[in-house]
PANU-82486 format. One line per 2 residues: number of its first residue (from 1); their letters; for each residue x, y, z of N, C-alpha, C. Coordinates in pm, whole numbers, plus 50000, padded with zeros to 5 digits. Layout:
REM residues N
NUM	a	X Y Z X Y Z X Y Z  ...
REM end
This chain:
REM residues 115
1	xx	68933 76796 08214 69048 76717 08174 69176 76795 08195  69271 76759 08218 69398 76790 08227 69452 76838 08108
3	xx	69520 76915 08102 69569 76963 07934 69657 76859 07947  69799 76858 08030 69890 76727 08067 69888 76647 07983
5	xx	69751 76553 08063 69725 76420 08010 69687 76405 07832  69641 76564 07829 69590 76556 07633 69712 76546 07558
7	xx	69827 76637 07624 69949 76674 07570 70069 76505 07571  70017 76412 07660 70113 76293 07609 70025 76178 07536
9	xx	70124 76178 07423 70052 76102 07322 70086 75923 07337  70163 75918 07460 70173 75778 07497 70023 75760 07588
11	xx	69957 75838 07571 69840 75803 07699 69771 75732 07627  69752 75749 07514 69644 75737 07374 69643 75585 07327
13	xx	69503 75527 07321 69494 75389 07279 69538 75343 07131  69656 75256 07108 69699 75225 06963 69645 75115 06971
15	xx	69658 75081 06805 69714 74931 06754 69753 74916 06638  69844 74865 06640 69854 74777 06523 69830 74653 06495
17	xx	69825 74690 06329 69759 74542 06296 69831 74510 06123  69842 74382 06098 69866 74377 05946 69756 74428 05858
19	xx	69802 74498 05737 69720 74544 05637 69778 74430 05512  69681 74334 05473 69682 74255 05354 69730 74368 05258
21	xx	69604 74452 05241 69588 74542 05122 69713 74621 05082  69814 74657 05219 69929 74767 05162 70054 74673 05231
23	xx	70030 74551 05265 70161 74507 05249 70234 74520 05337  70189 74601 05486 70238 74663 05544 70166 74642 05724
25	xx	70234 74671 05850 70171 74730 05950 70086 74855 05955  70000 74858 05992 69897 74985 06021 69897 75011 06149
27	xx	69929 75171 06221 69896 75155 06359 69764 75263 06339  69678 75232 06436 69571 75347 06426 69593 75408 06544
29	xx	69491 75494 06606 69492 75579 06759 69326 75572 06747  69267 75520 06852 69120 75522 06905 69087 75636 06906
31	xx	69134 75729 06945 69087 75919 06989 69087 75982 06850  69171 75955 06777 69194 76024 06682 69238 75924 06532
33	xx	69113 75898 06513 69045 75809 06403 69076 75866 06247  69112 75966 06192 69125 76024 06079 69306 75971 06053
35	xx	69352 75950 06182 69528 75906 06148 69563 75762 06180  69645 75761 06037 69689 75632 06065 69846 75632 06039
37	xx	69937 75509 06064 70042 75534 06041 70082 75383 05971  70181 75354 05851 70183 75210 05774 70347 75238 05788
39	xx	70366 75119 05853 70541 75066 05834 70541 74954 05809  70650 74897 05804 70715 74739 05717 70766 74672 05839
41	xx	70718 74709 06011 70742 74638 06099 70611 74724 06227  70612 74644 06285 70501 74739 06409 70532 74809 06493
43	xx	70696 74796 06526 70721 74924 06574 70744 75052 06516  70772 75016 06428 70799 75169 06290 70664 75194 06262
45	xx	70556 75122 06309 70413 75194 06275 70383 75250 06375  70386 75178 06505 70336 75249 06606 70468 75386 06679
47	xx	70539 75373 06652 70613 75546 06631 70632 75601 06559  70565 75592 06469 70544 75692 06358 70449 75743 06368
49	xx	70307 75672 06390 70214 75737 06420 70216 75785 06603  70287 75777 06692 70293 75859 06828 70357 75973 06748
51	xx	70439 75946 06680 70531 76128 06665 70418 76177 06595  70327 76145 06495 70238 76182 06433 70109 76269 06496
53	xx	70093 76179 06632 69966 76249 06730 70041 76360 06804  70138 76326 06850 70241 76444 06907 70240 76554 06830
55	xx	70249 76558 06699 70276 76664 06612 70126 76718 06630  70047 76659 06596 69877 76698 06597 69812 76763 06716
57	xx	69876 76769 06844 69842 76777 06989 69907 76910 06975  70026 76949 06917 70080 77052 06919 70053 77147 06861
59	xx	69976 77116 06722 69913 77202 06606 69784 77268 06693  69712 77129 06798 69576 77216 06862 69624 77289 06936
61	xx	69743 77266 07032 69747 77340 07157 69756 77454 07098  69846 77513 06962 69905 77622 06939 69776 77689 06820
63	xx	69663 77605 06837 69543 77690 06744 69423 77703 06907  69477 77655 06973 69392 77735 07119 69257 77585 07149
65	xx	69305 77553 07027 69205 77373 07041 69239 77289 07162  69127 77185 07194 69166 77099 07270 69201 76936 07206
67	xx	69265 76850 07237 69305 76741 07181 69191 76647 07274  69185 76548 07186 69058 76470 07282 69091 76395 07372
69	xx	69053 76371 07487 69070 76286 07614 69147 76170 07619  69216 76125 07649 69277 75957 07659 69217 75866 07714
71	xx	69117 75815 07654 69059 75685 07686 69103 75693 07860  69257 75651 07871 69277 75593 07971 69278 75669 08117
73	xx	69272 75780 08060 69260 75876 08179 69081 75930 08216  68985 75893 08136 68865 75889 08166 68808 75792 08289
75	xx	68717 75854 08399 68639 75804 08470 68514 75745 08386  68502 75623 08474 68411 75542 08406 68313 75528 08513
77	xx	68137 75555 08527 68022 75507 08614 68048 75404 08669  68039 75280 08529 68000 75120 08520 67881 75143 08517
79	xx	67798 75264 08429 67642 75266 08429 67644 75310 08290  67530 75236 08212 67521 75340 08082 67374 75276 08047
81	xx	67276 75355 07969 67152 75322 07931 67166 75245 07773  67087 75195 07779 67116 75113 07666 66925 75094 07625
83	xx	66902 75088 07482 66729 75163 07464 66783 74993 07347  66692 74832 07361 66619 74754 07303 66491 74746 07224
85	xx	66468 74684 07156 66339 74668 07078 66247 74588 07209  66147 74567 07196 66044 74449 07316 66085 74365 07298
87	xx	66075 74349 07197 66115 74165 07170 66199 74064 07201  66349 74177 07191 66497 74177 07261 66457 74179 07417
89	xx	66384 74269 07445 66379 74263 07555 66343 74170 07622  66202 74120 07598 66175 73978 07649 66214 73882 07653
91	xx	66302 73844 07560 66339 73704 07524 66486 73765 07620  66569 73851 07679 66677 73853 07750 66588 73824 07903
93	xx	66497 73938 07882 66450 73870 08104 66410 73730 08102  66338 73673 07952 66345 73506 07978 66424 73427 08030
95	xx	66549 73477 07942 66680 73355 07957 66731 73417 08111  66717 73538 08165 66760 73529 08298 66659 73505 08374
97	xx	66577 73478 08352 66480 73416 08480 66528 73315 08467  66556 73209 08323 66579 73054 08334 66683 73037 08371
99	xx	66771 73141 08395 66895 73105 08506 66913 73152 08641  66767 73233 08686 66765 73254 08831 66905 73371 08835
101	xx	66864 73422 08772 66957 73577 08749 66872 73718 08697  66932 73786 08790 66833 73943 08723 66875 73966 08614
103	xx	66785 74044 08532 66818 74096 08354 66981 74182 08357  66969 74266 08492 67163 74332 08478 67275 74210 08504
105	xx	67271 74111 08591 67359 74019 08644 67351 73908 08477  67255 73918 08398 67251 73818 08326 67288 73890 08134
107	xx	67301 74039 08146 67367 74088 08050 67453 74148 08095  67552 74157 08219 67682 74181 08233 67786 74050 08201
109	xx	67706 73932 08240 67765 73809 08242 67753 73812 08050  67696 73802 07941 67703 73795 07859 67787 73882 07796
111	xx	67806 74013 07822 67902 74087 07767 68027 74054 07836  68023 73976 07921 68192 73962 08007 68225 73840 07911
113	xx	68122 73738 07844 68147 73611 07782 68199 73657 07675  68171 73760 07577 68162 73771 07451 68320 73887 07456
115	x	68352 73896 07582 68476 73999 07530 68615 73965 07502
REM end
């Protein structure tokens, strides 16, 4: 990985979202799950918490740590193993035989439905 890419904290997957509970915006960061940031609008959450990861990126660089990867700068296969029960299993090569589809063409198509 690039130190670079660890070192900008705009690389890093946010969101915000309303929090019922505090009344407030919440922004989180995907990489770095222990921080959150709560403002009274979503942009005051989501830069509060970037200056927040910024500050945190700086604490590792300067303890010799590495900051974790940016989602967005990761290479992706498009391959990953995935371990079913039988049962699951069978009843998925069923329904793609009954659509004249292989078991990969017929659980890529289901996870493309469901996203």
């Amino acid at each position: 990985m690039s130190t670079d890419n660890a070192r900008d904290a705009s690389r890093y997957l946010y969101r915000v979202t309303w929090s019922e509970e505090d009344g407030e915006f919440v922004a989180t960061c995907v990489e770095f799950p222990s921080l959150s940031w709560l403002a009274g609008t979503p942009e005051e959450a989501l830069r509060g918490l970037r200056d927040l990861v910024t500050e945190v990126i700086a604490d590792l660089d300067g303890a010799d740590e590495q900051a974790p990867e940016p989602l967005s700068t990761k290479s992706y296969s498009g391959k990953f193993n995935l371990r079913l029960g039988e049962q699951l299993h069978r009843r998925l090569a069923t329904e793609a035989a009954e659509q004249h589809l292989s078991l990969n063409q017929y659980v890529v198509r289901r996870l493309s439905e469901a996203s």
